[in-house]
FIBALUM-739493 format. One record per residue (C-alpha): residue number from 1; x, y, z. Coordinates in nm, 2 decimals, decimal comma. Example, Ala and Ser with C-alpha at 12.3 -4.5 7.8 and 13.67 -1.06 7.14 Angstrom:
% residues 2
{1 {1,23 -0,45 0,78}}
{2 {1,37 -0,11 0,71}}
This chain:
% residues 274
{1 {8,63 9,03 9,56}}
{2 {8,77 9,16 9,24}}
{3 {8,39 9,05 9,08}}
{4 {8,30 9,35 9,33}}
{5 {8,53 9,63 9,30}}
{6 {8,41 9,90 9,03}}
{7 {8,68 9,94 8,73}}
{8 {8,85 10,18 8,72}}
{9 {8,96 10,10 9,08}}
{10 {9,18 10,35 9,32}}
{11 {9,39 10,17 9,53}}
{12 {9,50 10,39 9,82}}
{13 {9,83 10,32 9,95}}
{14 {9,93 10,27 10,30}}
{15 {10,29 10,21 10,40}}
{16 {10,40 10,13 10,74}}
{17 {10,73 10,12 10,70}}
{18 {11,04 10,37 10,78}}
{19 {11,16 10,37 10,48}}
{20 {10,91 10,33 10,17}}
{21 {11,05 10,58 9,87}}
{22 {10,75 10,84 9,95}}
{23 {10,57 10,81 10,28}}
{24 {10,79 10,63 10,50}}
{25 {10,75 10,66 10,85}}
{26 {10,47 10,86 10,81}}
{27 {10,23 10,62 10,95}}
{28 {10,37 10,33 11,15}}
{29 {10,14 10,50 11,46}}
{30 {9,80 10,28 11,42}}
{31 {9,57 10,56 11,54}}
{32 {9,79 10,78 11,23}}
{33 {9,72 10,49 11,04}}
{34 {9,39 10,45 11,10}}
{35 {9,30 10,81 11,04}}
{36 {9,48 10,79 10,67}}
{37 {9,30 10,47 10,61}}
{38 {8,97 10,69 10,68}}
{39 {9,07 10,94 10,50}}
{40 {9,12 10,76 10,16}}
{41 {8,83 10,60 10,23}}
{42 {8,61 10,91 10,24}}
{43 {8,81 11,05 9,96}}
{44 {8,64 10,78 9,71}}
{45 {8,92 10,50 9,77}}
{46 {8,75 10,16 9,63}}
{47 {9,08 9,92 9,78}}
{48 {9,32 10,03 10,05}}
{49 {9,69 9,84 9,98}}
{50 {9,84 9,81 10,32}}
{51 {10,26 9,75 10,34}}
{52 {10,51 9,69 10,60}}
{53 {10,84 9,59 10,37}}
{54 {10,97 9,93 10,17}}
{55 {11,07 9,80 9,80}}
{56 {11,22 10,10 9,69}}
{57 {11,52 10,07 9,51}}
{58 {11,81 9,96 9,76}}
{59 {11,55 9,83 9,99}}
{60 {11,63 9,51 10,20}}
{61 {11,46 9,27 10,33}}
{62 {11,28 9,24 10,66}}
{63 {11,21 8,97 10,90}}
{64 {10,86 8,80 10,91}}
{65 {10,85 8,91 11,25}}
{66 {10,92 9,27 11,17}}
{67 {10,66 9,25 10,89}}
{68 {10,42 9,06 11,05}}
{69 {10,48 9,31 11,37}}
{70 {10,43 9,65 11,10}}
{71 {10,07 9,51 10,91}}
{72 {9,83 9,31 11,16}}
{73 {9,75 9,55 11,38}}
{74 {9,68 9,79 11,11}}
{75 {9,48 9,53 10,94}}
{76 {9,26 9,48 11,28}}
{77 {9,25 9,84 11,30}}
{78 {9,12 9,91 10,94}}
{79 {8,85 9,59 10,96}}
{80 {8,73 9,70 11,30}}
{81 {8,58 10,03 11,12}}
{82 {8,53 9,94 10,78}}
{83 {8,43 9,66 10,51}}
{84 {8,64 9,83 10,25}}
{85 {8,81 9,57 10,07}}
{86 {9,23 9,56 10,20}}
{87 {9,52 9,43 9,99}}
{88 {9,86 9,31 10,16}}
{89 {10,15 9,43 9,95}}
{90 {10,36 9,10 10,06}}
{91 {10,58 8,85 9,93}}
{92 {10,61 8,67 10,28}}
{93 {10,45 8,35 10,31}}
{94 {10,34 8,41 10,76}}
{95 {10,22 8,78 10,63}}
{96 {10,03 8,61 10,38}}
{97 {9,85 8,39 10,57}}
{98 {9,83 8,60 10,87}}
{99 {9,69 8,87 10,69}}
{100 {9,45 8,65 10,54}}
{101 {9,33 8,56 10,91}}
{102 {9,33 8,90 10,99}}
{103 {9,10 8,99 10,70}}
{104 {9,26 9,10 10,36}}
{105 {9,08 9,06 10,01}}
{106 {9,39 9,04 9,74}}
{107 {9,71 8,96 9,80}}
{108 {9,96 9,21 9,61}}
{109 {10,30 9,05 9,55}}
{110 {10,62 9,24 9,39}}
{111 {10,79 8,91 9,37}}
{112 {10,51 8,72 9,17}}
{113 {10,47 8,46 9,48}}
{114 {10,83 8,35 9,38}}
{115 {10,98 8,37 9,77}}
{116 {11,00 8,05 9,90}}
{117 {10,66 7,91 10,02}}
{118 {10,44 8,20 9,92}}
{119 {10,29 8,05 9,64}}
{120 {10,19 7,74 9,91}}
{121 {10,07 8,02 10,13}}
{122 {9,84 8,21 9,85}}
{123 {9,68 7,89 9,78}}
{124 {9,58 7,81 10,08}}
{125 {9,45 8,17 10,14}}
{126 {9,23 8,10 9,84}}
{127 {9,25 8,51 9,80}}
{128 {9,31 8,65 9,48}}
{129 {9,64 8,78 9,36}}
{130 {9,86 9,01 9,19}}
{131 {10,15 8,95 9,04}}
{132 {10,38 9,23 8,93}}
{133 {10,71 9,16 8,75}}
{134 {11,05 9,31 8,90}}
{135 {11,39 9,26 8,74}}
{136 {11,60 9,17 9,03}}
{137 {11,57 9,24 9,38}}
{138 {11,48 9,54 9,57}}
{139 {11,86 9,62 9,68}}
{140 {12,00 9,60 9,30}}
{141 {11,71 9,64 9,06}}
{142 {11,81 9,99 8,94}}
{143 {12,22 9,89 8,92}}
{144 {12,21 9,81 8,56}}
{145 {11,79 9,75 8,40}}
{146 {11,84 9,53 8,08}}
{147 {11,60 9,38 7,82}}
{148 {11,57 9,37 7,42}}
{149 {11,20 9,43 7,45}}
{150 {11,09 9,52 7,76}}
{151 {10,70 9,45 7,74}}
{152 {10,80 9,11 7,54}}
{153 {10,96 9,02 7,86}}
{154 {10,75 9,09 8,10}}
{155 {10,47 8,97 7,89}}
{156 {10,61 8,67 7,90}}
{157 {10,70 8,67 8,25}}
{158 {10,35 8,75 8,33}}
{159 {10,24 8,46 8,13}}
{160 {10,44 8,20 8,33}}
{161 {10,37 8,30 8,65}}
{162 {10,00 8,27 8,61}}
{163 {10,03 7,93 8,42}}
{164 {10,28 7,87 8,78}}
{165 {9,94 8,02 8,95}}
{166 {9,65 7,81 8,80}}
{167 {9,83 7,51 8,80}}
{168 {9,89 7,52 9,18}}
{169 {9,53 7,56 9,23}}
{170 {9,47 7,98 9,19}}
{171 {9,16 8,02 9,04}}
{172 {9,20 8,18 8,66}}
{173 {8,96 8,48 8,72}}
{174 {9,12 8,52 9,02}}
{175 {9,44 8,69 8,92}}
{176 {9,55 9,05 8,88}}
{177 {9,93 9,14 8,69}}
{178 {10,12 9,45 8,73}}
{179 {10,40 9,50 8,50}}
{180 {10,60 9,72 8,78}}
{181 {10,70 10,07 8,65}}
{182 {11,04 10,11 8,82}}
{183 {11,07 9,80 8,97}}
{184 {11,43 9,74 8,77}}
{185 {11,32 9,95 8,50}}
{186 {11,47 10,26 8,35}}
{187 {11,25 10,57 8,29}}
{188 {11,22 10,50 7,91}}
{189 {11,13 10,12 7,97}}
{190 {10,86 10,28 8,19}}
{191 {10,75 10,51 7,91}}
{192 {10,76 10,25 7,68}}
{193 {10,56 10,01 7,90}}
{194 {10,27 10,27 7,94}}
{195 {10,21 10,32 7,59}}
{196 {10,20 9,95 7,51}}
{197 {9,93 9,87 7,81}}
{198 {9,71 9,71 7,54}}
{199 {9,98 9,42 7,51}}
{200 {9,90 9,34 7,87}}
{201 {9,56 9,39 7,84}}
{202 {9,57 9,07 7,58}}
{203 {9,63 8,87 7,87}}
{204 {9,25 8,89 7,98}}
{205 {9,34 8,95 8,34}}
{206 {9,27 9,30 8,52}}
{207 {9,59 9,52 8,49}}
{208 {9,70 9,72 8,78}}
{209 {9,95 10,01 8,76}}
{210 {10,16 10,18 9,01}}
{211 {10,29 10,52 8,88}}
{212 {10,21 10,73 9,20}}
{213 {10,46 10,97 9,25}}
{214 {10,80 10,74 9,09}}
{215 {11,12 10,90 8,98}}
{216 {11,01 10,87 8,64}}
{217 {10,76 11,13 8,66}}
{218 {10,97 11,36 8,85}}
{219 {11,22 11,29 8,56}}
{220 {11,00 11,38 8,30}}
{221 {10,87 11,72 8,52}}
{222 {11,24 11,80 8,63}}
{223 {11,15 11,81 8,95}}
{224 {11,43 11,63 9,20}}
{225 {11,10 11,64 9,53}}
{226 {10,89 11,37 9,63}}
{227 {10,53 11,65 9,56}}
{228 {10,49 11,47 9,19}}
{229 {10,11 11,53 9,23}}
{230 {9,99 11,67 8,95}}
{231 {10,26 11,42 8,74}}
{232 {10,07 11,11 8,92}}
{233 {9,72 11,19 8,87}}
{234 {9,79 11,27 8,51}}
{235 {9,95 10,92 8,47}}
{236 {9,72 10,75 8,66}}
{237 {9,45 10,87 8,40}}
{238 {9,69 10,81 8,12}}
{239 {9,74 10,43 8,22}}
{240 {9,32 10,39 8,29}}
{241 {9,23 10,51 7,94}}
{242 {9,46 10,27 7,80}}
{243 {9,31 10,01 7,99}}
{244 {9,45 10,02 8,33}}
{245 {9,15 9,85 8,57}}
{246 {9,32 9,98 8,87}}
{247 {9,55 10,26 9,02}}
{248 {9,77 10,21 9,28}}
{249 {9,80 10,60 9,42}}
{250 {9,91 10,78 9,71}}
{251 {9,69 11,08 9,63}}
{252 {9,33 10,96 9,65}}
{253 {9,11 11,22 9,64}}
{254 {9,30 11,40 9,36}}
{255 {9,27 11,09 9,14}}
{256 {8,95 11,04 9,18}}
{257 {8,85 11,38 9,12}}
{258 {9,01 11,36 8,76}}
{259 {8,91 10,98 8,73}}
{260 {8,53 11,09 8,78}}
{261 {8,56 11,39 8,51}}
{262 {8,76 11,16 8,27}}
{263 {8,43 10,91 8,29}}
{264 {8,21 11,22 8,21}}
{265 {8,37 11,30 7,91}}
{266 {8,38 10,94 7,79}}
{267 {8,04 10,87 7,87}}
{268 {7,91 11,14 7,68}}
{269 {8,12 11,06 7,38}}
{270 {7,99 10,68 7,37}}
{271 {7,61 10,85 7,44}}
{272 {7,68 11,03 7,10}}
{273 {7,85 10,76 6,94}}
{274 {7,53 10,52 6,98}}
């Protein structure tokens, strides 16, 4: 799948949960899911990330039931119209596997496949991954965010769990990492993160990045709402041209849009440059 998906990728994001940080409980209906789904889909989306546990800060954890309960139907729902590729933002071994069954292409884990058995589970799937690198826990990740050098340490982070990952039988090209702006981070180890992408980029594995619409970009605007548009799409074009492979956005159409006029200009650059 990832072999497939044109880079830059947009990855539209679909919560069903009550309480994600931006859109929750907007779409835990699955005819109101379904229409969002089609409309990032028409708006240029090229993955569609599909949740059903919030991981905001001070989140907490939901059963498998719940979970499970939240993302197959939508799954179904989504598959039964379209062969657009689907992610499951998981770190739950059943969703994993039933979401697998159900028809997802990547499996997009916050917790690096650490919870118990979901490392088992992404194995067996034999679907790529992502692996994104959180300080903490949901509930307390934003108490107290510590490191001496942030990207150092998630670098290094990064570079265990995929060692963890190949030698349990994931397949090398197979793997996606996320370093996970906000995900026990402050806004200045964010800030420092997104100018060091290269760093990451070292790695030889496609980097995602999830700015959309996070506290740090209302921070830097001084704006205390949730409408951070115009603050997202400029970061999401800010992380691709330092080598981001895929953006993880609320606001398709709008990133697109400046993602598509952003290739423009740099093709026409390189066409002189030659």
């Amino acid at each position: 799948m990832l072999e497939e998906l044109p880079m830059p990728a947009v990855m539209g994001i679909l919560n069903v949960t009550p309480d994600s940080f931006s859109d929750g409980g907007k779409y835990q209906n699955t005819d109101e899911t379904q229409r969002h789904a089609e409309k990032m889909i028409r708006a240029g989306a090229d993955i569609i990330d599909i949740g059903g546990e919030s991981t905001r800060p001070g989140a907490k954890n939901v059963s498998a039931e719940e979970e499970l309960a939240r993302v197959i139907p939508v799954i179904e729902k989504i598959r039964a119209i379209s062969a657009i590729p689907l992610s499951i933002d998981t770190s739950t071994p059943e969703v994993i596997l039933a979401a697998a069954e159900a028809g997802v292409d990547l499996i997009n884990d916050v917790r690096a496949l650490r919870r118990e058995g979901a490392l088992n589970a992404a194995v067996a799937s034999g679907l790529p991954v992502c692996l994104m690198h959180m300080q903490g826990d949901p509930e307390t990740m934003q108490m107290k965010p510590d490191y001496v050098d942030v990207v150092t340490e998630i670098r290094e982070f990064l570079v265990e769990r995929i060692n963890v990952c190949v030698e349990a039988g994931i397949h090398d090209d197979q793997i996606v990492i996320d370093p996970g702006f906000g995900f026990g981070k402050t806004p200045q180890h964010n800030l420092q993160i997104i100018n060091r992408l290269e760093e990451f980029k070292s790695l030889g594995k496609p980097l995602l990045v999830g700015l959309s619409r996070k506290s740090t970009i209302g921070i830097i605007l001084e704006d205390i709402t949730d409408d951070r548009l115009i603050g997202s799409v400029s970061g999401a074009l800010f992380a691709v041209n330092k080598g981001a492979a895929i953006v993880r956005v609320h606001d398709v159409a709008e990133t697109v849009a400046a993602l598509t006029v952003n290739r423009a200009f740099v093709e026409e650059v390189e066409s002189r440059s030659r």
